[in-house]
C-alpha positions as CSV (number, residue, x, y, z in Angstrom):
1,X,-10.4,-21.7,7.6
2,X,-9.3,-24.2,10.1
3,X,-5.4,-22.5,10.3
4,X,-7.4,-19.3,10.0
5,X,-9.0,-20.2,13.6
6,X,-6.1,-21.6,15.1
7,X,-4.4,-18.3,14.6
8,X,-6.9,-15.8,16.2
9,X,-7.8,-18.3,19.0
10,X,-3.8,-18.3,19.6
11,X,-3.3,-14.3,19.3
12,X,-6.9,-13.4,21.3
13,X,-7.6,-15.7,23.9
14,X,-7.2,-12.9,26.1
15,X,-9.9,-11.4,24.5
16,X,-12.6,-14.0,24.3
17,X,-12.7,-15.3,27.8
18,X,-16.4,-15.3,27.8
19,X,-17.0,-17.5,25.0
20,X,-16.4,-21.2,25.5
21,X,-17.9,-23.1,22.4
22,X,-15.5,-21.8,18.7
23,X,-16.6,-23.5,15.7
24,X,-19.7,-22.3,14.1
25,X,-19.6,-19.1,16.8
26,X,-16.2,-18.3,16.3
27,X,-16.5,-15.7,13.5
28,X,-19.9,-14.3,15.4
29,X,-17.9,-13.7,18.1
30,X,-15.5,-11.7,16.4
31,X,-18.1,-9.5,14.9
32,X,-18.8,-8.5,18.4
33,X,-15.6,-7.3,19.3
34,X,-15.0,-4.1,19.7
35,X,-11.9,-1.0,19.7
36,X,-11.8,-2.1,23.3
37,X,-11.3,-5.8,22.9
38,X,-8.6,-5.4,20.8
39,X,-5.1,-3.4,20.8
40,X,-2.9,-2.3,17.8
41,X,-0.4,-4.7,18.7
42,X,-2.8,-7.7,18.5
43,X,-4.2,-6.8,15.5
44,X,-0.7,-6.1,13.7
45,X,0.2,-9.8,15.0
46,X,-3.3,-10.7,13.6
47,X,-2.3,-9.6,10.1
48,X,1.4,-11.1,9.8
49,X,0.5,-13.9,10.7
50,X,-2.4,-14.2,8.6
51,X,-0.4,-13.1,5.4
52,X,3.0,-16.0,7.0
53,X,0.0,-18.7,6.7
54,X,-2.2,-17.5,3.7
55,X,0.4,-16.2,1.3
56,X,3.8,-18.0,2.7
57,X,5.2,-15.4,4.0
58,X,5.5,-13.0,0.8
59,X,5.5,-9.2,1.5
60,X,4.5,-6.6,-1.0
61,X,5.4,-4.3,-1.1
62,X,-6.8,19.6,-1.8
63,X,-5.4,19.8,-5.4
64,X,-4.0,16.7,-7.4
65,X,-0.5,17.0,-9.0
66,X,-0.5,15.6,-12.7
67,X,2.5,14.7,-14.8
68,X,3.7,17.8,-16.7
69,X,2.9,19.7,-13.5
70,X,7.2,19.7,-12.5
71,X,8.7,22.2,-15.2
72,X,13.1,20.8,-15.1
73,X,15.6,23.3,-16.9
74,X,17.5,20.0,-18.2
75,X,18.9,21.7,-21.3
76,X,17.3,20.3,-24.8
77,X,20.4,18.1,-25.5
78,X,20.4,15.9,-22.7
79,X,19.8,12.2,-24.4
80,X,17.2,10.0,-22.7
81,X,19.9,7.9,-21.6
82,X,21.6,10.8,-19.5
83,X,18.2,11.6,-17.9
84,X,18.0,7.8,-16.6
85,X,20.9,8.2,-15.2
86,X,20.7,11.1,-13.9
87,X,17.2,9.7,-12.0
88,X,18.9,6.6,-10.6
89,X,21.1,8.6,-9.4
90,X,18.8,10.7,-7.8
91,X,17.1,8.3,-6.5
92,X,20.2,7.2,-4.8
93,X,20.5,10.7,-2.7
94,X,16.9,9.9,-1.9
95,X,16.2,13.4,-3.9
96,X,12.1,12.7,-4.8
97,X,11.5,15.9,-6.2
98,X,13.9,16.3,-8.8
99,X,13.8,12.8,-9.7
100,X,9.6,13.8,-9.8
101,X,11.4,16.4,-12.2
102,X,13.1,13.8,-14.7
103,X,10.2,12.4,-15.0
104,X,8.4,15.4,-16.6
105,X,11.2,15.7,-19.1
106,X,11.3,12.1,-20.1
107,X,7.6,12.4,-20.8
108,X,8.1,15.9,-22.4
109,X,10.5,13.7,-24.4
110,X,7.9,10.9,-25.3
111,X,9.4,8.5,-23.5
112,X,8.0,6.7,-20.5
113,X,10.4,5.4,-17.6
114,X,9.8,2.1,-16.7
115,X,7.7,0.3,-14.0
116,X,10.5,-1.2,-12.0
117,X,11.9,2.6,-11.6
118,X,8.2,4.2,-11.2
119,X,7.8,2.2,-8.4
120,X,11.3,2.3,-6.9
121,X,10.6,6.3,-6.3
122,X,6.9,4.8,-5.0
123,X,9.0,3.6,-2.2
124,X,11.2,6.3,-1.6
125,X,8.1,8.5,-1.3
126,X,6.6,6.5,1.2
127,X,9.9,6.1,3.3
128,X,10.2,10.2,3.2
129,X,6.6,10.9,3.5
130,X,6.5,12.8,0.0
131,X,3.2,12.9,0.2
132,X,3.0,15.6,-3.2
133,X,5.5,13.8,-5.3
134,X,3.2,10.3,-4.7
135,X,1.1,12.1,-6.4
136,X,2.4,12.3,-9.0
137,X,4.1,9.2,-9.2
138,X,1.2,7.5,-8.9
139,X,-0.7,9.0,-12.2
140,X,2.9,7.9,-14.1
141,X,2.3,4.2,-12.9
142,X,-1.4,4.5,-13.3
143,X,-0.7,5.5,-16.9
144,X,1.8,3.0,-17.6
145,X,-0.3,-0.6,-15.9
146,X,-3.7,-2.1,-17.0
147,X,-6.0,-1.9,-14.6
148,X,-5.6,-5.5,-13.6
149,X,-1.9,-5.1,-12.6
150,X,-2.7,-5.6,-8.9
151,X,0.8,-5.7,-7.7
152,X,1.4,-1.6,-8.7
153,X,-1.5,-1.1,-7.0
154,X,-0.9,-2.5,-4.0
155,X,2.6,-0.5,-3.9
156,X,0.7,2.8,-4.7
157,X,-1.9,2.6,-1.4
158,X,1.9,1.2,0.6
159,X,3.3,4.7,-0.6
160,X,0.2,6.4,0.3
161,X,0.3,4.4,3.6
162,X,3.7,5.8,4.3
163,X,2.5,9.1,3.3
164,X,-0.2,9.0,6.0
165,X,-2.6,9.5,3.4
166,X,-5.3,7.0,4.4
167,X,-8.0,8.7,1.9
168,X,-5.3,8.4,-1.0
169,X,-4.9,4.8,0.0
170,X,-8.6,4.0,0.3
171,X,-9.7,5.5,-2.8
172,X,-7.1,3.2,-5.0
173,X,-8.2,0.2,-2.6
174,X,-11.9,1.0,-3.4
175,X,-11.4,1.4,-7.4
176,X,-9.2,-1.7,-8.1
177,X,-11.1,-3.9,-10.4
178,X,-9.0,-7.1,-9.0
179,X,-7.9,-7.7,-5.7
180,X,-5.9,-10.6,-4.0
181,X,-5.6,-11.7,-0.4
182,X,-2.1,-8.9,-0.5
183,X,-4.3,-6.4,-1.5
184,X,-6.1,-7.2,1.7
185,X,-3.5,-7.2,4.2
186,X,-1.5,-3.7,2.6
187,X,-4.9,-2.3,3.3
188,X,-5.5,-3.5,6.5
189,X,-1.1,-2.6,7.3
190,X,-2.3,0.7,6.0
191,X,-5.2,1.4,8.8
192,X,-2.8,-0.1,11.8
193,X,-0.5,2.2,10.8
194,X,-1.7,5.2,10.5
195,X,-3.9,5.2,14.0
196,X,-7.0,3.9,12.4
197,X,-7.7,0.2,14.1
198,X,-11.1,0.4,14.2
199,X,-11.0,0.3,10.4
200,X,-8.4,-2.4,10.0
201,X,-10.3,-4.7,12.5
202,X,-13.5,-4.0,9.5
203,X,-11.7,-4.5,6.5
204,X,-10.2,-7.8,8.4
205,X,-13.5,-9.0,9.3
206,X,-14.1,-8.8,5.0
207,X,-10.9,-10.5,4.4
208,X,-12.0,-13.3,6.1
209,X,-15.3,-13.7,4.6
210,X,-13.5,-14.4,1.3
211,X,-11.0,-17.3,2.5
């Protein structure tokens, strides 16, 4: 709590000119701040730094699509083996949709691409702002995790972050079961960067209830 303090004394003073006693009215005083008090940019610095000194420094990364949704013409005798490659490679030329496409045949196929690959396309939705194949990709991940693997979760509300779908993001971020302090901070990276301060400056009022 103490490091916690030294870093939003550091990154606010600005901000908190009128107050002159910190300690046990430090956190009231945060509570009264308002959109005003407080700019994107401060708040972003807010949240790095909080994450450098919490975690040490570690970064995470309408209708509803479903899987079976994208129909491929792959011909019948393409092995499973072909079809991975054919989705890394893909996935290389950045190509979401069609490697959304492999996808549906390998689970046609009975066969379920693994995590590591599910969540590389994650990423390149996110960084294209493939907002419909996220979709998607999320149910495949979401089918393939328990629902205490927080670490797929927190890269399924980055790609909806990247997407610009805050609701997407929000409704994972409200379900999961588990969180940890990342959890926290993709959330509150999420709000910051979509336009939506007011609600990262909440949800890091809540973060640092719990440390």
């Amino acid at each position: 709590m103490v490091v916690v303090l030294r870093l939003w004394l550091k990154l606010s003073k600005p901000y908190l000119g009128l107050t002159t006693q910190i300690g046990n009215r430090w956190f009231s005083s945060c509570q009264a701040l308002t959109l005003s008090h407080i700019r994107r940019y401060h708040l972003r610095k807010i949240i790095t730094l909080l994450e450098r000194d919490v975690t040490g420094g570690r970064k995470w990364t309408q209708q509803n699509p479903i899987p079976g949704q994208y129909k491929t013409q792959f011909p019948l005798s393409v092995s499973q083996h072909d079809a991975i490659e054919s989705f890394d490679s893909l996935c290389n030329q950045r190509n979401t949709r069609e490697a959304v496409e492999v996808l549906d045949y390998l689970e046609n196929k009975g066969y379920a691409m693994d995590l590591n690959r599910l969540l590389r396309l994650a990423k390149l939705c996110s960084e294209s702002e493939a907002l419909e194949e996220a979709k998607v990709v999320h149910e495949y991940v979401f089918a393939l995790v328990s629902s205490s693997d927080v670490s797929s979760r927190n890269a399924i509300i980055e790609m909806y972050s990247g997407c610009g779908s805050l609701d997407d993001a929000r409704k994972v971020f409200d379900e999961m079961l588990v969180m940890s302090s990342e959890t926290w901070y993709v959330m509150m990276r999420c709000f910051a960067n979509n336009g939506s301060v007011d609600d990262a400056l909440k949800c890091l009022m809540k973060c640092l209830r719990r440390i």
